[in-house]
N, C-alpha and C positions, 0 to 999 in steps of 0.2 A: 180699649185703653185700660192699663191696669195700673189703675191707681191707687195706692196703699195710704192707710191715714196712721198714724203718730201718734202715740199719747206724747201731747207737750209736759216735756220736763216730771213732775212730782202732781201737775195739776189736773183733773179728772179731763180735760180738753183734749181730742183730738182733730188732730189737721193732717191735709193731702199733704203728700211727700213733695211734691211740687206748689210751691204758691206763688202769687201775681204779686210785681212790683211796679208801682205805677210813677217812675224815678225817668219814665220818657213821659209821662202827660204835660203839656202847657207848654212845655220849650220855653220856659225864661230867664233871663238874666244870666248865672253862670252855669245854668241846667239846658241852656241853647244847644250845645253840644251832643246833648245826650241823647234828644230828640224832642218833637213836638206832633205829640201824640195829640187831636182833637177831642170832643166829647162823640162824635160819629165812629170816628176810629176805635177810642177807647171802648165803645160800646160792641161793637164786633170782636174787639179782643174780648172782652171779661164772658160775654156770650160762648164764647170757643173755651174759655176755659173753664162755666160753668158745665160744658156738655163733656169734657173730658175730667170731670170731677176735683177741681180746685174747689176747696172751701175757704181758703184763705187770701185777703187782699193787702199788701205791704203800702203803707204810704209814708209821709214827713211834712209838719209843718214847714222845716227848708227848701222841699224841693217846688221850684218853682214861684218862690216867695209865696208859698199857700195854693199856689194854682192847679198842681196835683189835686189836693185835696177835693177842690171845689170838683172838678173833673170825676174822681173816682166818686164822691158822695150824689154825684146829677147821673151816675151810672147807676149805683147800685139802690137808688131811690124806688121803692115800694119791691123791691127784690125779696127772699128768703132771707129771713133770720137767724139761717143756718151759715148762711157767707159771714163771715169774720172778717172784721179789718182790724190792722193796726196802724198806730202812727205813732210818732216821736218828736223829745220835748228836748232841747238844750240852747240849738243855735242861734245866733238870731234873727229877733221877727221885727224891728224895730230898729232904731238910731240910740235907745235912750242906754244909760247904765245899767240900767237892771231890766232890760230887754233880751237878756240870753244868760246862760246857765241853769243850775238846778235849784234854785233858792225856789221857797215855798211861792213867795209872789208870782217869779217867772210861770214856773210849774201849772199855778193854780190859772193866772190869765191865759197861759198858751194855749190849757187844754180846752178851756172855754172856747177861745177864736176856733180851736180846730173842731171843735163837735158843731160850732152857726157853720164851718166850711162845709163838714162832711153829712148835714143835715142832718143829726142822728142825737139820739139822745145819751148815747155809751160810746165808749172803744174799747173793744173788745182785749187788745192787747196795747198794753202801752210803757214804751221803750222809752227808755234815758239814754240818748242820742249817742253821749259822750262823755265823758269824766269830765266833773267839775272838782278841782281840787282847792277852791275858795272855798265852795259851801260846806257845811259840818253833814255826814250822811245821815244822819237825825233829823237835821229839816227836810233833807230830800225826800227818806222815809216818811215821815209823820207827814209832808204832805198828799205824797201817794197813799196812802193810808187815808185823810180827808175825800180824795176823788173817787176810793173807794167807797167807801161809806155814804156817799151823797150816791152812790151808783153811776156816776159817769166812768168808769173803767173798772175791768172784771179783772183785769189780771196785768201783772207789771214784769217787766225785760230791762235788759241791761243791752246796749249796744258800743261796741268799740273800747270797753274795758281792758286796763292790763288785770294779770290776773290776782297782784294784791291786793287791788285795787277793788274789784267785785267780792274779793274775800273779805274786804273790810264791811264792805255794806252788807253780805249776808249774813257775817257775824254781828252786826248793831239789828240786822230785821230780828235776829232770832233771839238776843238778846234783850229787848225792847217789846218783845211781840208784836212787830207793826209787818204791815202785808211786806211777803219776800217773795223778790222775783221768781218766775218761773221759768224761763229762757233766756239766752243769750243768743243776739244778732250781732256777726261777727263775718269779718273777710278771712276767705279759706277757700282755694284753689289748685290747681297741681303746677299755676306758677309761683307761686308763693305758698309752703306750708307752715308758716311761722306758729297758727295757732295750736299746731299739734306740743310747741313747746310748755305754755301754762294752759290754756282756753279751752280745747276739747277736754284734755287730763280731768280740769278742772266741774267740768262740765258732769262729766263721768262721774267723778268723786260724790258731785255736793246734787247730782239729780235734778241739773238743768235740763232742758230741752236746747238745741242750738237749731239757730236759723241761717242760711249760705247768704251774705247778698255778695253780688256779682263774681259768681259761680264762676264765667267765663272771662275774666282778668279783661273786663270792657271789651272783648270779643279777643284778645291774645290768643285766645287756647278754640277761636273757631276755626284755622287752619288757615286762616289768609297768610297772617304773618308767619314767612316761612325762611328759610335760611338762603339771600341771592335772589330773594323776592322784593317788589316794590308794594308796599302797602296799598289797599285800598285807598281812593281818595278822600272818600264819604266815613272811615275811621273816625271813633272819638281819639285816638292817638294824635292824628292828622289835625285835628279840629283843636287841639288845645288843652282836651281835660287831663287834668294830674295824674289818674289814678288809674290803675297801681304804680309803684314804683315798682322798676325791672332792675332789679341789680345786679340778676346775671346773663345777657343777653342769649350768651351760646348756652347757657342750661334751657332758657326758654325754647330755642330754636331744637333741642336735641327731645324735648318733650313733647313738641309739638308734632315732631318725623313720629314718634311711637303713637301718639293718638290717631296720626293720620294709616299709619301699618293697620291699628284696631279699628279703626273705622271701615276700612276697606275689607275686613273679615267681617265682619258684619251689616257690610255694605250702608252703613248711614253714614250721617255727617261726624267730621272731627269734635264739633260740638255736642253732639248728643253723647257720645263715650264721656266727656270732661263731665257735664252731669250726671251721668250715670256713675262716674268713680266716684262723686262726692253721696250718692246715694249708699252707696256700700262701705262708706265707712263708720267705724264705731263714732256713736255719742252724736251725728248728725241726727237731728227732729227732719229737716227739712230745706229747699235749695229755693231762695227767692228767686224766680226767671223776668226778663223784660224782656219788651221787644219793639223795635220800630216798626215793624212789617209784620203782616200776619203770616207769613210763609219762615220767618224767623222764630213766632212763635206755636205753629205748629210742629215745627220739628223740635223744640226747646219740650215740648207737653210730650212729645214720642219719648222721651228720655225714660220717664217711671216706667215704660213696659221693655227696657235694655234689661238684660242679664249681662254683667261681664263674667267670666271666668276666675275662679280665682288664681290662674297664671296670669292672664290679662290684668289684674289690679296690681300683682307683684310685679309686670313689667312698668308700667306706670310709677308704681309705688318708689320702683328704684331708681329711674330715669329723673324722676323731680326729687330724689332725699333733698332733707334738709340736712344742714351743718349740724355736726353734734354738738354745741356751745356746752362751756362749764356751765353747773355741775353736773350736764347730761352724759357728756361723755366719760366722764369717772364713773357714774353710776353703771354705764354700759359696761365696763370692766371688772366692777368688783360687787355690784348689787343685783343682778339678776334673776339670782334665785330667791331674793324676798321683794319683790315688787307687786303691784297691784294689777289691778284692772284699767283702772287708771293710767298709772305708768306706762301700760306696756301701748298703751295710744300712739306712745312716742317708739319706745323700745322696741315695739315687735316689727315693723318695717324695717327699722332701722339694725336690727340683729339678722331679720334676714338675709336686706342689702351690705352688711358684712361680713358674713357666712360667702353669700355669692361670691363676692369679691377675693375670700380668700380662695375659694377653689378653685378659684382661674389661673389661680399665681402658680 
């Protein structure tokens, strides 16, 4: 197994290009769907994936109303110091009013409950779940900033931000001097590339680290769903969960025939290629993987030793473009020759798949 580790973001940390998400342990409440991973089960996974070199473990104080937690921290109990985990503070844990958000209160109780879950004394990374647009970023700040300083978290993330949104609070970390994140944990797959719009650019620019969770659009992109096909039964599509939104059914399906084409040169699964494209592109740190089954996440962990080609990314790359939205596509017109590194996150796919395009015509 050829497992490559990351420096996360600006921060001296590295982490495997693949890490564990424990977003199937417990099966509760509205996490029924996604699966119910045991502490037996879960133990044979983190095992597989400590022998194929994950050093990184993803959890959530929401998933499973804490029950993840307890799961991965009864796994990973008297393990190496070198495995990292993260977890996440916004949703809520509670009935009351100030049971969810990023206010210092919330923050400062939630991370408490989540360190007695995960029996540990730190979190190694720790994510702000979601935008809270009540709190002022200064509280939220200064009290990641307290958690640091007490030493219960070494390093702080940003998850599900738009991108003025995260440019707000790195501009109050750095103007303030209080701890500024090092990563962003973000949805980004070849059914949806919306982050390539603010989020990787963004990523790129300000010397984040980005994290993939659900790499595989909740299994869309592992070839079941196919065009004139009947879905699996046992699907979280089938089962009820929301996410992702597909808002263009026949771009999904015309992406999914090209992953299935690369797969069959390469003879692996449709899902191994879909993580391996998100390893090759610029500004990803790293691809959160789960799995119900351990033969789901064996082939999920074969992913880090895939080479694709770089034809095979540009057929990819153009089969799922995104919409050029204003002010992207004016810039594709008239600004190309002064853009960045950054920009061209967006641009450069996007100038090839219209290059293509025109020399068909």
């Amino acid at each position: 197994m050829d497992m490559q580790y990351r420096q996360l973001g600006r921060s001296g940390l590295k982490i495997s290009a693949l890490n564990f998400g424990s977003v199937t342990f417990g099966g509760q409440g509205d996490f029924a769907s996604t699966g119910n991973v045991d502490v037996s089960e879960a133990t044979r996974m983190v095992d597989l994936c400590v022998e194929h070199g994950v050093n990184m473990f993803d959890t959530a104080d929401g998933y499973s109303g804490g029950e993840a937690e307890e799961i991965l921290g009864r796994v990973l109990k008297g393990r190496s110091r070198e495995l990292l985990v993260t977890s996440k503070v916004r949703f809520p844990t509670g009935k009351g009013p100030n049971e969810e958000g990023l206010s210092r209160h919330h923050i400062l109780n939630a991370c408490e409950d989540s360190l007695r879950r995960l029996g540990r004394d730190h979190i190694d990374l720790y994510y702000l779940h979601e935008w809270d647009g009540l709190t002022p970023v200064e509280e939220t700040l200064e009290a990641l900033q307290t958690l640091r300083d007490q030493g219960k978290i070494r390093y702080a993330g940003l998850s599900n931000f738009a991108g003025w949104q995260a440019m707000k609070l790195l501009s109050a970390a750095e103007r303030d001097r209080l701890i500024t994140p090092v990563s962003e944990q973000i949805y980004y797959s070849l059914e949806a590339r919306d982050a390539e719009y603010e989020l990787l650019p963004l990523a790129v620019d300000q010397g984040l680290g980005v994290q993939i969770w659900s790499p595989l659009a909740c299994g869309l992109l592992t070839g079941k769903y196919r065009r004139g096909k009947t879905a699996p039964a046992d699907s979280r599509r089938i089962s009820g969960w929301p996410e992702p939104e597909v808002r263009n059914i026949e771009k999904l399906y015309d992406t999914v025939e090209v992953l299935v084409e690369i797969a069959e040169e390469h003879d692996v699964s449709p899902a191994r290629v879909a993580l391996a494209w998100l390893l090759h592109k610029p500004g990803v740190t790293s691809v959160v993987i789960g799995a119900r089954k351990e033969t789901q996440l064996l082939d999920n962990l074969a992913a880090a030793s895939l080479r694709l080609t770089k034809a095979q990314v540009a057929r990819l790359d153009d089969v799922s473009a995104p919409d050029l939205i204003y002010p992207y596509w004016h810039q594709q017109r008239n600004a190309l020759g002064r853009l960045s590194e950054a920009d061209m996150v967006l641009h450069g796919p996007a100038k090839r798949h219209r290059d293509a395009l025109e020399t068909k015509k």
